[in-house]
C-alpha positions in Angstrom: 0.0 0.0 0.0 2.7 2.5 0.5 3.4 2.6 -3.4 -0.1 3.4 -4.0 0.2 6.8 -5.5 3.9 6.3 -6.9 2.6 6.4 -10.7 0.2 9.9 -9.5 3.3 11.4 -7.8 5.4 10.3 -10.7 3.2 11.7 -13.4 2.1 14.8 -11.8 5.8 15.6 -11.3 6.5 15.2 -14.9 3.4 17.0 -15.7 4.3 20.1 -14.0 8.4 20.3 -14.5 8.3 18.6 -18.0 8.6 21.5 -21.3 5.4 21.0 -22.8 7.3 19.6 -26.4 8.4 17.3 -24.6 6.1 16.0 -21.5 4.3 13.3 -23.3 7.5 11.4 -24.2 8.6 11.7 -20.2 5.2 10.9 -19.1 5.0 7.9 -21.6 8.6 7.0 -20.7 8.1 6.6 -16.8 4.8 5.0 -17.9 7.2 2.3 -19.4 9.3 1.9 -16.2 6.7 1.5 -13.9 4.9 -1.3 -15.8 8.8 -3.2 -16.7 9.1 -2.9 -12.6 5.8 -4.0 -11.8 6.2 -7.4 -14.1 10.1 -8.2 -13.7 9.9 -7.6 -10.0 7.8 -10.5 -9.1 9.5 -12.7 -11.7 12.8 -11.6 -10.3 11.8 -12.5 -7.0 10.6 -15.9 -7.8 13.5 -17.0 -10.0 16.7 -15.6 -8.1 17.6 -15.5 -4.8 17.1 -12.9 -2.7 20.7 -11.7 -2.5 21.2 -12.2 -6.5 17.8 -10.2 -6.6 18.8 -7.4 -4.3 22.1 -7.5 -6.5 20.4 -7.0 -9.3 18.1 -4.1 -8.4 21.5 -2.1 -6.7 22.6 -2.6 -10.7 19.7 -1.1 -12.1 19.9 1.8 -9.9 23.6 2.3 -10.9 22.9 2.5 -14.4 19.6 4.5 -14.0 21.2 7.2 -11.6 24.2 8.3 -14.6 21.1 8.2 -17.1 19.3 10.5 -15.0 22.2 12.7 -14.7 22.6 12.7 -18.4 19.4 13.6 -19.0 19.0 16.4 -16.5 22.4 18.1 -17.9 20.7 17.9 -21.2 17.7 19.5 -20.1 19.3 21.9 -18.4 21.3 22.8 -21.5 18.5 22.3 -23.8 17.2 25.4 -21.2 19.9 27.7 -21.0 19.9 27.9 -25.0 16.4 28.5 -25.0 17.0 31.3 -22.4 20.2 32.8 -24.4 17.3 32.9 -27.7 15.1 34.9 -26.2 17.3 37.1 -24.6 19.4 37.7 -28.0 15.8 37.9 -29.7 
């Protein structure tokens, strides 16, 4: 019960942070993750153990956390040249 409103929270964040051109791809994208975590985690948990599993989810978060970094720099820059545009006219 405590992941009840995960996908709200999630979407509502993206709604209101995401530049509209772009906000249907990241709601659609987290969309993605959340249902690929909600059917691998069970099967995960079922066929590996639960120190292979835990193993395998510190992984995930490894490679996620430098993706989201990556992406967040890009956004960021994708920003500030948006900002310089206007301000150059």
């Amino acid at each position: 019960m405590s992941f009840a409103a995960l996908a709200q929270s999630l979407f509502f964040h993206f709604g209101k942070h995401a530049p509209e051109e772009r906000r249907s791809g990241c709601v659609g994208a987290a969309n993605s993750f959340l249902l690929a975590g909600r059917s691998a985690g069970p099967l995960l948990a079922v066929v590996l153990p639960t120190h292979a599993s835990n193993a395998l989810l510190g992984a995930a978060c490894a490679v996620a956390g430098p993706c989201c970094v990556l992406a967040l720099r890009g956004e960021n820059a994708h920003r500030a040249h948006d900002r310089a545009e206007v301000l150059t006219g």
